[in-house]
C-alpha positions in Angstrom: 0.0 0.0 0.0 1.4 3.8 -1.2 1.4 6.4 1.9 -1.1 8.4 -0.1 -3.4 5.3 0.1 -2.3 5.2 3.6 -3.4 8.9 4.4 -6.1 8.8 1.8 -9.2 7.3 4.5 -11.5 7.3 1.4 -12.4 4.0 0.1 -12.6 3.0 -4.2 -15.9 4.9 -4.7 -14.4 8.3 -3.2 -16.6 7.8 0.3 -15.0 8.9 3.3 -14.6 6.7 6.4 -15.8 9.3 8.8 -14.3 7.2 11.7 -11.1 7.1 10.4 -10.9 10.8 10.2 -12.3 11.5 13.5 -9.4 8.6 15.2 -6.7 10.3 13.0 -4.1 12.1 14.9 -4.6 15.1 13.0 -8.4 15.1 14.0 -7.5 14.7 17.6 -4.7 17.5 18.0 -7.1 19.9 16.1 -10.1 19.0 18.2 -7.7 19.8 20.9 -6.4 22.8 20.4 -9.9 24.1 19.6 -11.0 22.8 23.1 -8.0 24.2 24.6 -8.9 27.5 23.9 -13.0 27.9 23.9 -13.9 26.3 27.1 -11.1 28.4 29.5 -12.4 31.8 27.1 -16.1 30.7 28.0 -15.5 29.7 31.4 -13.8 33.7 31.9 -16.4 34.9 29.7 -19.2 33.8 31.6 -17.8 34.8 34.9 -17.1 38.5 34.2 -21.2 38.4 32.7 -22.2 36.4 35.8 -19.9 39.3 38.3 -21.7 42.0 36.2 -25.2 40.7 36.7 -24.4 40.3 40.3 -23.0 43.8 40.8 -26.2 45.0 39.0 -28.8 42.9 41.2 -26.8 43.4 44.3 -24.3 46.3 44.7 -26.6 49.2 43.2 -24.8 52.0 45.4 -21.5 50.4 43.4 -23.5 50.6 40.0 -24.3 53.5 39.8 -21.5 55.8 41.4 -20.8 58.6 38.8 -18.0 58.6 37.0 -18.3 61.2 34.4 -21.6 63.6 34.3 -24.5 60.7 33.7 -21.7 57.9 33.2 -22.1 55.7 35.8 -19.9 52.4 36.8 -22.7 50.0 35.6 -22.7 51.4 32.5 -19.2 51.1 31.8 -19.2 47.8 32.7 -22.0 46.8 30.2 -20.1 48.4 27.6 -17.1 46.7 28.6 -19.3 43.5 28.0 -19.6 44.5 24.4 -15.6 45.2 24.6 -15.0 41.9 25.6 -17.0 40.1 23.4 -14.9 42.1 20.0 -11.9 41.0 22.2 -12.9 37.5 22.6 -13.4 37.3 18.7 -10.6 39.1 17.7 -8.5 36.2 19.6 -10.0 33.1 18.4 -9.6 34.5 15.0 -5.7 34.7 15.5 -5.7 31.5 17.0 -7.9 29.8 14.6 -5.7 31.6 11.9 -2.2 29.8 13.6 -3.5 26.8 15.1 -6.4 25.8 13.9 -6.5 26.4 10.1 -3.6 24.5 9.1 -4.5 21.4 10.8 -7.9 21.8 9.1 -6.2 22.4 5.8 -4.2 19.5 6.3 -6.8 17.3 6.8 -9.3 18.8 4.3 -6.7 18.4 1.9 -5.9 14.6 2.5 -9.6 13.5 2.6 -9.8 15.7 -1.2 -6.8 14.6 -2.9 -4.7 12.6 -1.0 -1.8 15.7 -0.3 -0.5 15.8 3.0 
């Protein structure tokens, strides 16, 4: 058997063997590194919302101490929640970009043509 055959987990007829791809190593460090970053972002993520909904419900005196004419700390803080969710994006695009990407390219590549 060829290594292209080898890396190739598509049978005569051109069907994939799903299984294959999804045990492949390549499968399993992407999966990974996509794990690695989304749950720890989404575990801080929903923190800071669940501290800001606190603070709102329970801390009003802290809420709403001016900051700036009618700008108050709880509206800061809700924008900040808007902030944070541009910021969160912006990152997993990078690290999609460098560590995701080529992995999926890799593997997209193998099951399409058989080039590694």
């Amino acid at each position: 058997m060829s290594t292209s055959e080898q890396h190739n987990p598509a049978d005569t007829n051109g069907a994939h063997n799903w299984a294959e791809v999804q045990a492949s190593e390549d499968f399993r460090q992407l999966r990974r590194r996509l794990r690695n970053f989304v749950f720890p972002m989404a575990g801080l993520f929903l923190a800071w919302y669940l501290l800001y909904v606190l603070l709102a419900d329970y801390a009003h005196g802290f809420m709403s101490t001016k900051v700036l004419g009618n700008i108050n700390v709880g509206l800061i803080l809700g924008l900040l929640q808007f902030v944070s969710t541009f910021a969160i994006t912006t990152l997993y695009v990078r690290h999609a970009n460098k560590n995701l990407d080529p992995i999926a390219e890799k593997i997209r590549n193998e099951l399409e043509g058989g080039r590694p």
